[in-house]
LONU-808860 format. One record per residue (C-alpha): residue number from 1; residue in three letters; x, z, y. Coordinates in steps of 0.1 Angstrom, whole numbers, plus 5000, padded with zeros to 4 digits. Example, Ala and Ser with C-alpha at 12.3 -4.5 7.8 and 13.67 -1.06 7.14 Angstrom:
2
[1,ALA,[5123,5078,4955]]
[2,SER,[5137,5071,4989]]
This chain:
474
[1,UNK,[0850,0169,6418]]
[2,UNK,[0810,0164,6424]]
[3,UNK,[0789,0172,6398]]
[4,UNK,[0755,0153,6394]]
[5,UNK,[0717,0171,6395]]
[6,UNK,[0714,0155,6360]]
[7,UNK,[0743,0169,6349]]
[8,UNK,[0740,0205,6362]]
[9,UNK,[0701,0208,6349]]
[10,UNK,[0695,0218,6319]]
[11,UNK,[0672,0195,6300]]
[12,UNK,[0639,0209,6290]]
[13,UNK,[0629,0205,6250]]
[14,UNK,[0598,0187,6247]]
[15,UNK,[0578,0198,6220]]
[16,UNK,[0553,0171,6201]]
[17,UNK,[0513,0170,6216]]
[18,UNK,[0489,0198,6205]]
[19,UNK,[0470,0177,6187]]
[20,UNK,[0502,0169,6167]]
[21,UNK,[0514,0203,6163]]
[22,UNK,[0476,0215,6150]]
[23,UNK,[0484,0187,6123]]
[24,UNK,[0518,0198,6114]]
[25,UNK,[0503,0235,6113]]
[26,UNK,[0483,0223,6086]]
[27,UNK,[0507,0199,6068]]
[28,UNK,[0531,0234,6066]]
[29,UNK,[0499,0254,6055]]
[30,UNK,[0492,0241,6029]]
[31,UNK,[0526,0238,6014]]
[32,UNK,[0534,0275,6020]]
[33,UNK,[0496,0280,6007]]
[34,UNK,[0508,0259,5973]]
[35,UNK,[0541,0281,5972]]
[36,UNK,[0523,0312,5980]]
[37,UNK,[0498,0308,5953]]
[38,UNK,[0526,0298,5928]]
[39,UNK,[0545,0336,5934]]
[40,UNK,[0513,0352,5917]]
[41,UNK,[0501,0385,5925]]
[42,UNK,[0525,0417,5930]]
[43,UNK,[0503,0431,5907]]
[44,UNK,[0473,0452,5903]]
[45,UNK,[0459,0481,5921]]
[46,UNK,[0457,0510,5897]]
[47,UNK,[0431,0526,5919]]
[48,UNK,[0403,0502,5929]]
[49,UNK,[0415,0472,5903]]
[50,UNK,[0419,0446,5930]]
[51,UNK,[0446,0419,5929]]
[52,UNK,[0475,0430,5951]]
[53,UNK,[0488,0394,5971]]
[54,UNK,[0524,0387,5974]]
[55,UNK,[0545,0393,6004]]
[56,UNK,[0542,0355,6016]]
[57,UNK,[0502,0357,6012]]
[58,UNK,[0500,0386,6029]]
[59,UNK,[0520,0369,6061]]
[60,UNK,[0498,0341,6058]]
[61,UNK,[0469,0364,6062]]
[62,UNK,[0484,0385,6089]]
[63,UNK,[0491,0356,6109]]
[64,UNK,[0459,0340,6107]]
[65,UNK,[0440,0371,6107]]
[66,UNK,[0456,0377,6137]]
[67,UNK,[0442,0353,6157]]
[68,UNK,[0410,0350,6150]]
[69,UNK,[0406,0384,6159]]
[70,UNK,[0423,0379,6194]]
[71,UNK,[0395,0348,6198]]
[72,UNK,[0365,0373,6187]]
[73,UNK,[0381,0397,6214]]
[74,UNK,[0375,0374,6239]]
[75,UNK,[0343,0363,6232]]
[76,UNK,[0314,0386,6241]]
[77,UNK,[0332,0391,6279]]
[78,UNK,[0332,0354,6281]]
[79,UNK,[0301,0344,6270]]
[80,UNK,[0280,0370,6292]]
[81,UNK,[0308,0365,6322]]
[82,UNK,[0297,0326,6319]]
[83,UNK,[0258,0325,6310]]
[84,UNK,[0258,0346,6341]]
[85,UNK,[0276,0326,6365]]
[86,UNK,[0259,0293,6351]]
[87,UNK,[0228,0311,6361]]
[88,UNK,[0234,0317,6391]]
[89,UNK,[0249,0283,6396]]
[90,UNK,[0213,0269,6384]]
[91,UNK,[0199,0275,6420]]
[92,UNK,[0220,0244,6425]]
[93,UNK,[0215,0223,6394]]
[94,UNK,[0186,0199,6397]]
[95,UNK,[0163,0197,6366]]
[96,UNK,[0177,0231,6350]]
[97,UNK,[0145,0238,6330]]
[98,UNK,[0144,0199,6319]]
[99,UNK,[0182,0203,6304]]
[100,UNK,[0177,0231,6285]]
[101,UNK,[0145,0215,6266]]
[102,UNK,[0164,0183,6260]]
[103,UNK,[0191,0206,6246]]
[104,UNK,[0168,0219,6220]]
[105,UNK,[0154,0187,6209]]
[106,UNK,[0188,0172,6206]]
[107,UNK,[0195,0197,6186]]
[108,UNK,[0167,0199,6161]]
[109,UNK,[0165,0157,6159]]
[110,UNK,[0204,0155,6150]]
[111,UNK,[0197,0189,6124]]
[112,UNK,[0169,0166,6110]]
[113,UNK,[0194,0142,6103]]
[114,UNK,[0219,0157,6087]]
[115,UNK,[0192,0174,6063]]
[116,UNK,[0177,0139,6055]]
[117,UNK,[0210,0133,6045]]
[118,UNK,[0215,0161,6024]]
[119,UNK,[0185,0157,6006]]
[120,UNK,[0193,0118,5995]]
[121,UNK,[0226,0131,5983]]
[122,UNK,[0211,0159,5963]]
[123,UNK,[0186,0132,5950]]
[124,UNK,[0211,0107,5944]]
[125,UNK,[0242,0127,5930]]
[126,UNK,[0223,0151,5907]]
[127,UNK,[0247,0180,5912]]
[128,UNK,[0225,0202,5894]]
[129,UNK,[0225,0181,5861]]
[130,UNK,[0263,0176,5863]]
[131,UNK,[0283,0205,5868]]
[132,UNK,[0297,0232,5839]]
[133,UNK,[0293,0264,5858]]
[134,UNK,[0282,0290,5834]]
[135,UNK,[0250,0306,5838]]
[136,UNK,[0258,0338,5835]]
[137,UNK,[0275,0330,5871]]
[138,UNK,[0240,0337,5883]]
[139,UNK,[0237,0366,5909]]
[140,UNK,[0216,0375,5934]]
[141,UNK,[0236,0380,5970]]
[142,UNK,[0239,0413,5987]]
[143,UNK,[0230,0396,6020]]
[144,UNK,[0194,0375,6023]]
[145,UNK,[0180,0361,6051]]
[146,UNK,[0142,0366,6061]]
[147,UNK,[0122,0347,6088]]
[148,UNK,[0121,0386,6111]]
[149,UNK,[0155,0384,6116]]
[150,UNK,[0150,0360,6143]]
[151,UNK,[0125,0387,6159]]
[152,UNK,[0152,0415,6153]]
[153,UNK,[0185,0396,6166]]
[154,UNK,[0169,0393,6197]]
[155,UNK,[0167,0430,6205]]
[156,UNK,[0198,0442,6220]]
[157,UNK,[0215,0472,6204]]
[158,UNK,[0227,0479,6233]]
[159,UNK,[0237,0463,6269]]
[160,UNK,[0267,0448,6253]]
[161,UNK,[0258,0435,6219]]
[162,UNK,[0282,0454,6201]]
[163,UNK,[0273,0470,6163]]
[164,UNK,[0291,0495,6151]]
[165,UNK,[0293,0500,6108]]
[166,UNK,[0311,0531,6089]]
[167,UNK,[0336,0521,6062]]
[168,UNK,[0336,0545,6029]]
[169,UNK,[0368,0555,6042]]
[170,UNK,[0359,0570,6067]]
[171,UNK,[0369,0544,6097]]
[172,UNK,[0342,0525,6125]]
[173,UNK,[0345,0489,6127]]
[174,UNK,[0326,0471,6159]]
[175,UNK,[0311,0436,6156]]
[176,UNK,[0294,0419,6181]]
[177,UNK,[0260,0398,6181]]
[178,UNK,[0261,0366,6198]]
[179,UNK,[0227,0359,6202]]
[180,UNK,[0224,0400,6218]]
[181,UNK,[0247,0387,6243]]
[182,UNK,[0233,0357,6252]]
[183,UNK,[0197,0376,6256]]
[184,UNK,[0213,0402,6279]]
[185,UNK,[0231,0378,6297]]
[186,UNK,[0200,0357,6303]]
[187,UNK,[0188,0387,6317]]
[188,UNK,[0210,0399,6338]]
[189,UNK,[0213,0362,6353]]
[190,UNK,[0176,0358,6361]]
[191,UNK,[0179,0390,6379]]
[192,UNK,[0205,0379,6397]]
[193,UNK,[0185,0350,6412]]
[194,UNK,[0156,0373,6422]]
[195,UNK,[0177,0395,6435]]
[196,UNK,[0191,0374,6460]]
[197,UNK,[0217,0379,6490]]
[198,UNK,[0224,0412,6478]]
[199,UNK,[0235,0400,6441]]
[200,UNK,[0263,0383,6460]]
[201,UNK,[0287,0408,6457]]
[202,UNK,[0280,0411,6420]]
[203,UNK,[0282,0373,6411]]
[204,UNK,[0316,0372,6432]]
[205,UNK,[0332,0396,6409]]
[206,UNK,[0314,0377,6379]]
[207,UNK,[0331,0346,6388]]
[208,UNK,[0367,0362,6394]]
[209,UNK,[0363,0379,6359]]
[210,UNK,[0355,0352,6343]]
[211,UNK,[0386,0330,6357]]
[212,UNK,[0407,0358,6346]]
[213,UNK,[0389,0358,6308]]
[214,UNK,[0400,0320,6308]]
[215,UNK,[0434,0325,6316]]
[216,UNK,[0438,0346,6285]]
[217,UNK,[0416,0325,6267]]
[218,UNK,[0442,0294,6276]]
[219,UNK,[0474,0318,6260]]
[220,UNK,[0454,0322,6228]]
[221,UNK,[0447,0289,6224]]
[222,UNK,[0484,0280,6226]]
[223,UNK,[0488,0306,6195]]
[224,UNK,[0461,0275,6171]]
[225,UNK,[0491,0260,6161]]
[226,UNK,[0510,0286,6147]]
[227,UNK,[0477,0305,6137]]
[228,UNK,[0468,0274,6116]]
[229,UNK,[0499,0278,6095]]
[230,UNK,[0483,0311,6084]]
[231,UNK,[0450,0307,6083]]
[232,UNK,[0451,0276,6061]]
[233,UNK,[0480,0287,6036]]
[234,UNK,[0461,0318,6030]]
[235,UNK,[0432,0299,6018]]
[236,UNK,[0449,0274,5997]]
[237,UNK,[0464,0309,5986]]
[238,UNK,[0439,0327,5980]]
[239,UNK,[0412,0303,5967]]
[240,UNK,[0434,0275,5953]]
[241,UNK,[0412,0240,5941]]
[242,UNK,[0404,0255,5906]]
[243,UNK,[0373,0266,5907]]
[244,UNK,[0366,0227,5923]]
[245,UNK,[0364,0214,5883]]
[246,UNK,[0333,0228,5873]]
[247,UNK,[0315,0223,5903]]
[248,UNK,[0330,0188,5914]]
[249,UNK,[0297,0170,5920]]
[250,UNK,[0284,0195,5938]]
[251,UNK,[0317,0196,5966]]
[252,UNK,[0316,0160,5965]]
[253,UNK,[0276,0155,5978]]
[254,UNK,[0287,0184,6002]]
[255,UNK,[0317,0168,6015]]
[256,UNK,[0298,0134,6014]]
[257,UNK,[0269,0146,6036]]
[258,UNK,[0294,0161,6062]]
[259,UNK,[0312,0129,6062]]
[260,UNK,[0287,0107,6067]]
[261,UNK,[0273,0132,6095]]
[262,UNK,[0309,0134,6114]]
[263,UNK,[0323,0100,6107]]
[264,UNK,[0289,0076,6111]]
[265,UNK,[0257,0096,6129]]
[266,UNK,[0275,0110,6151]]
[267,UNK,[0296,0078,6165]]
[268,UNK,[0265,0066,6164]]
[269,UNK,[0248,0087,6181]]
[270,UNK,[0278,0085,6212]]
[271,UNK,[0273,0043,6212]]
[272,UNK,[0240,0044,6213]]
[273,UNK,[0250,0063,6246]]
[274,UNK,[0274,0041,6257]]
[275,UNK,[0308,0069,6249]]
[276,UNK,[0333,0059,6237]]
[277,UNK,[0340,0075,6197]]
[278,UNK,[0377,0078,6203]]
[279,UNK,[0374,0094,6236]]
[280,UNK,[0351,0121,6220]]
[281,UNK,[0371,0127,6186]]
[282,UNK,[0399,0132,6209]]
[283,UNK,[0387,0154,6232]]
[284,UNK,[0368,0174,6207]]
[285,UNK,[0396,0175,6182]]
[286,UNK,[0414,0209,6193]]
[287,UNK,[0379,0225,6188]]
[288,UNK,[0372,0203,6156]]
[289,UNK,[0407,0213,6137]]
[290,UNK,[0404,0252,6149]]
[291,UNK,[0368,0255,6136]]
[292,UNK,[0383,0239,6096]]
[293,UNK,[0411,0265,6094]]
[294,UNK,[0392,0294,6111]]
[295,UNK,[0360,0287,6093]]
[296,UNK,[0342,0303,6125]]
[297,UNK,[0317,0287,6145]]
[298,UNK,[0314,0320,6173]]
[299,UNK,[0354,0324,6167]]
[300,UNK,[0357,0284,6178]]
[301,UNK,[0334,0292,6204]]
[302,UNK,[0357,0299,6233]]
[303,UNK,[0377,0270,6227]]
[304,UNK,[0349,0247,6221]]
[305,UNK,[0333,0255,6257]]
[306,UNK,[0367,0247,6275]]
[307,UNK,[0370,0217,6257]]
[308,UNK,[0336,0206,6261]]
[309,UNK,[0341,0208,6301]]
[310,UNK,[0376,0200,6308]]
[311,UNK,[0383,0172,6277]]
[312,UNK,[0348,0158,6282]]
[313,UNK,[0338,0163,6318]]
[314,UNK,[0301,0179,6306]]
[315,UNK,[0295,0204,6337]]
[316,UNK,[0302,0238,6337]]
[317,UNK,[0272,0260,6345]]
[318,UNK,[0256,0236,6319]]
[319,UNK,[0286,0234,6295]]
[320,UNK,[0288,0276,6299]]
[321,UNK,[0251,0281,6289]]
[322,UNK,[0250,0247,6259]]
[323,UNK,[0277,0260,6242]]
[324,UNK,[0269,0296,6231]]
[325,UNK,[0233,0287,6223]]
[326,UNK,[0247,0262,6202]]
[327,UNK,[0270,0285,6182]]
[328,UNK,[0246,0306,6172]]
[329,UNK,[0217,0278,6164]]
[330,UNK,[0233,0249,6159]]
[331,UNK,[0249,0241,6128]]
[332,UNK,[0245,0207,6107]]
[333,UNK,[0269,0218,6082]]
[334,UNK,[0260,0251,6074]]
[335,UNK,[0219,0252,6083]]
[336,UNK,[0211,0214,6072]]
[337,UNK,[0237,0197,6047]]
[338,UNK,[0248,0226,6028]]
[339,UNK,[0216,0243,6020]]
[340,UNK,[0194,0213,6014]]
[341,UNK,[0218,0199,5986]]
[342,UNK,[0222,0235,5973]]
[343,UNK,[0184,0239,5970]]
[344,UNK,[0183,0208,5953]]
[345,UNK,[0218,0219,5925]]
[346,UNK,[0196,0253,5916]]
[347,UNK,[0164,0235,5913]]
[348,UNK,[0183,0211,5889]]
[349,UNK,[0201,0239,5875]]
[350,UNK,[0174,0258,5861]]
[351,UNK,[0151,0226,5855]]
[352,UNK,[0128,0232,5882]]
[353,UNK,[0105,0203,5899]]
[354,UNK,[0106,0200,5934]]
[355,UNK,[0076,0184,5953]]
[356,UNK,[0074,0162,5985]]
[357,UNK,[0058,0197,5999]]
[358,UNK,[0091,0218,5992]]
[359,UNK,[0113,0187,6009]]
[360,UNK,[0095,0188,6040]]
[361,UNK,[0101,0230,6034]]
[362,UNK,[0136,0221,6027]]
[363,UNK,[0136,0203,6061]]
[364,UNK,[0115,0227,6085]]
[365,UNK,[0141,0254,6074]]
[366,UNK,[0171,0237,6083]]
[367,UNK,[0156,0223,6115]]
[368,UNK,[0142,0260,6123]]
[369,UNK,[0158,0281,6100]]
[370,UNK,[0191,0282,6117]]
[371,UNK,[0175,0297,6152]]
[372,UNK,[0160,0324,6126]]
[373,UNK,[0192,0339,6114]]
[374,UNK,[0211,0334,6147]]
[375,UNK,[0219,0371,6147]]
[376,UNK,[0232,0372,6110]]
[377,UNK,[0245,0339,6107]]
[378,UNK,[0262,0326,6078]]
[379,UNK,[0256,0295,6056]]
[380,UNK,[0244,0325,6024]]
[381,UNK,[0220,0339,6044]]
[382,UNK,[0207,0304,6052]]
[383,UNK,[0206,0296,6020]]
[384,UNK,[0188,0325,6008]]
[385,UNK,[0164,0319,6031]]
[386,UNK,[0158,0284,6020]]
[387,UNK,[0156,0294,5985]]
[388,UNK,[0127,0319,5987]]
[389,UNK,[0107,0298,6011]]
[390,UNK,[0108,0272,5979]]
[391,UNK,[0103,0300,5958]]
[392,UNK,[0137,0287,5940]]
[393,UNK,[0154,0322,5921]]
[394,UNK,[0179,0336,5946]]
[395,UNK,[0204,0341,5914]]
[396,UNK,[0214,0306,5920]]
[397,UNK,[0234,0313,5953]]
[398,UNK,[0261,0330,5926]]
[399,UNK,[0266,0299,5909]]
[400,UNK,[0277,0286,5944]]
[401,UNK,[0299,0310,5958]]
[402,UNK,[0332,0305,5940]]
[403,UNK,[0340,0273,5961]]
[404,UNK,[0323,0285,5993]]
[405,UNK,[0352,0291,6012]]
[406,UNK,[0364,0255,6007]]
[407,UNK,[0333,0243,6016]]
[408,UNK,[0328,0267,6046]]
[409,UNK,[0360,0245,6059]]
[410,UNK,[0343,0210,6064]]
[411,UNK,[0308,0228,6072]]
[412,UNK,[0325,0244,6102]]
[413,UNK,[0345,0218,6117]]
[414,UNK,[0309,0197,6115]]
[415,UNK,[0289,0228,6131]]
[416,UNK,[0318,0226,6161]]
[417,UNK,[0318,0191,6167]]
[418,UNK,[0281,0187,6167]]
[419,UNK,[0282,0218,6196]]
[420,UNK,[0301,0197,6217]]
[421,UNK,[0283,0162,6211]]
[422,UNK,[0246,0172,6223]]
[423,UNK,[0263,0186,6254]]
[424,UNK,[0281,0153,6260]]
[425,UNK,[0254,0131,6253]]
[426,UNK,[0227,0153,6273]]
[427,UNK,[0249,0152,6301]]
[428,UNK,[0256,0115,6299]]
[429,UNK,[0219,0105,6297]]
[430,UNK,[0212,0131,6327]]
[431,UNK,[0236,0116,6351]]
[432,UNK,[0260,0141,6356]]
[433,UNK,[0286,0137,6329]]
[434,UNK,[0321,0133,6351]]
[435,UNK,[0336,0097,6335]]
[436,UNK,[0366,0100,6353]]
[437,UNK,[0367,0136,6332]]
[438,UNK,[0353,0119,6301]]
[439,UNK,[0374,0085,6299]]
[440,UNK,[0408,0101,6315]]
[441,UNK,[0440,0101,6287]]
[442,UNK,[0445,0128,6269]]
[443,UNK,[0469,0157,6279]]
[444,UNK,[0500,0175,6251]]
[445,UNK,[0476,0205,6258]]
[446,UNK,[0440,0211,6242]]
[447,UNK,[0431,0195,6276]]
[448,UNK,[0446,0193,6310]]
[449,UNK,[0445,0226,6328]]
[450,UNK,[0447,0205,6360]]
[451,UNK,[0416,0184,6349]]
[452,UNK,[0387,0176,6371]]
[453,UNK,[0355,0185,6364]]
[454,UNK,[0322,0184,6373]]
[455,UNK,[0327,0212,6399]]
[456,UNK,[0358,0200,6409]]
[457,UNK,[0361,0163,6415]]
[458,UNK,[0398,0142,6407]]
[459,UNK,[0417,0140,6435]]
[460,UNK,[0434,0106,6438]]
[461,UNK,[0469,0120,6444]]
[462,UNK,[0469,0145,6417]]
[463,UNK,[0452,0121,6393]]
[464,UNK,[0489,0101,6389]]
[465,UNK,[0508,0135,6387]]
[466,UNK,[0524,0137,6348]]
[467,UNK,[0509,0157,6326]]
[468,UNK,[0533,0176,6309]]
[469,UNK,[0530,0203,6278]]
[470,UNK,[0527,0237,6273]]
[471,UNK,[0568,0243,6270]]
[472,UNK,[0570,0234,6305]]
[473,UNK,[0542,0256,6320]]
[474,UNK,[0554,0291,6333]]
């Protein structure tokens, strides 16, 4: 008896779309979030007084934990391995200088904005004059920002960026500077062009390093799914939608400006351009969703890079240097929306009159504000800083900070997806966005690892070749 090919091979399961299995990773967060947080604590540590979580918190935090640390890993190898090679690459990019410029003024025009924005929703919402928060909430945060930090963040520590901090118990924890990387990357990149014929060797293992970084960047990013499960329960967990009552008006101006940023300036902004708004969402979305659970624009970073160049065919020594300067300066969530309306709530707060004089402040520090605390960046140190160049009291950040991390969510995901759009739309008005890149359907991966792109035009045979999902790579 003959037995058929169909019959003998075993039939591969084929899981839903990335995109689909980011949303069910949320969907299943925030239910185990909800049941997590309805267990109550194990109890309290005797010793330092703090709240122990329950076992199914704790997993949530594990997991999610987890990955964000395995993303962080990656980054400072992969943003000095690529700012390098797009360098170097520069020798044959026409107009390098002229991109980077309209970079910057993309970015501040779009921050501008977004805090226009913020201001008319302060203005028009009042969340100052309707909220219950006590007053005794008021503290003044361990961390401020100042205007030197700028000057300081741009002195590397050392070659590779990396900080190192003692805890009280004894252990060394090592963090990384972005912004330190990017500078000594810059560097060593410019020297590399002077250098010439004999950097060759050098940029040759660059480039191999950095196709090897990708690869493990690409088995992270299959993790997001699973990692979203924790990183989302935990804060539903953790923070819960409490503390929202007493400070309703003031989430609902924030999560008003970001909408209205996300869902109408920026589609826009890409029809103006002549994109097309789905094709964007949907090639940003893997970055988008990451940067809402993870709450981290540098975290995101990695991911927001590949999709940038591979979803939305922005070229890669351009994509490779946009990016990173964008995760460390760009931010219309946390630098523009968030800490105009928040000036405005603690000038309201304590009854204090604000002047045409302190909104154009309130603007200059959003538009420039968010360069100056690249290298400590974080939406309370941009708020601080906004506060005392107003000369508002700093206690009014404390009033704030028991719903920050549901706010950090949105102001993320808006940070990400405006890193990605001045890219795109730079490229597109440059000439050398790749359309067939750009406009091609969507894969079941966060983008096709066989896509084409700038460096590496479609090839008409491979272009009909079905795209199929992670399960079925090896």
């Amino acid at each position: 008896m003959t037995t058929s090919v169909e019959e003998t091979t075993p039939r591969r399961v084929r899981l839903p779309s990335f995109g689909v299995q980011v949303l069910l990773g949320l969907a299943l967060g925030v239910a185990l979030g909800l049941v997590a947080r309805s267990m109550g604590a194990d109890g309290v540590d005797a010793t330092t007084g703090e709240v122990d979580p329950n076992w199914l918190t704790e997993t949530l935090s594990t997991i999610g934990g987890t990955f964000v640390t395995l993303l962080r890993a990656v980054v400072p190898p992969l943003v000095f391995l690529a700012i390098v090679a797009s360098i170097a690459n520069l020798r044959e990019v026409t107009g390098a200088a002229r991109l980077a410029w309209k970079t910057l003024v993309w970015f501040a025009g779009t921050a501008l904005i977004a805090v226009s924005i913020g201001i008319v929703l302060g203005l028009v919402l009042k969340p100052g004059e309707h909220t219950s928060v006590a007053a005794d909430a008021a503290s003044t945060p361990s961390t401020t920002g100042s205007w030197l930090d700028f000057l300081t963040g741009l002195v590397p520590a050392n070659v590779l960026g990396l900080e190192g901090s003692a805890s009280p118990d004894g252990s060394v924890s090592m963090s990384f500077n972005v912004l330190q990387i990017l500078v000594v990357a810059i560097a060593v990149g410019i020297a590399t062009l002077k250098v010439g014929e004999a950097a060759d060797p050098f940029l040759t293992f660059v480039r191999s390093a950095l196709a090897v970084v990708q690869k493990v960047l690409w088995w992270i990013i299959l993790l997001a799914p699973i990692a979203t499960v924790g990183l989302l329960g935990n804060a539903v967990a953790s923070y819960g939608w409490d503390a929202l009552g007493s400070l309703g008006t003031f989430a609902l101006a924030i999560y008003a400006g970001l909408a209205l940023v996300l869902l109408v300036v920026y589609p826009v902004l890409l029809r103006v351009n002549g994109l097309s708004v789905r094709q964007f969402f949907s090639g940003a979305w893997p970055a988008t969703s990451l940067a809402f659970v993870s709450r981290s624009s540098v975290g995101t970073m990695p991911l927001t890079q590949s999709v940038t160049e591979r979803n939305l065919g922005v070229p890669r020594a351009y994509a490779s240097f946009a990016v990173p300067l964008g995760a460390t300066t760009k931010m219309d969530g946390c630098a523009s929306i968030y800490p105009a309306i928040s000036a405005i709530f603690v000038a309201q707060f304590f009854g204090l009159d604000l002047s045409i004089t302190d909104y154009v402040l309130i603007a200059f520090v959003s538009v420039i504000g968010s360069a100056a605390t690249a290298g400590v960046t974080g939406a309370t140190v941009m708020l601080t800083l906004t506060l005392s160049t107003l000369g508002l009291p700093l206690e009014g950040v404390g009033l704030l900070l028991a719903i920050d991390p549901i706010l950090d969510m949105g102001r993320t995901a808006v940070n990400v997806t405006g890193q990605a759009l001045v890219p795109t739309i730079v490229a597109k008005r440059e000439g050398i966005l790749d359309r067939t890149v750009y406009d091609a359907p969507r894969g079941r991966t966060p983008w096709r690892e066989d896509a084409p792109t700038a460096e590496h035009p479609v090839d008409e045979q491979a272009s009909g070749r079905e795209v199929v999902g992670a399960s079925a790579r090896s």
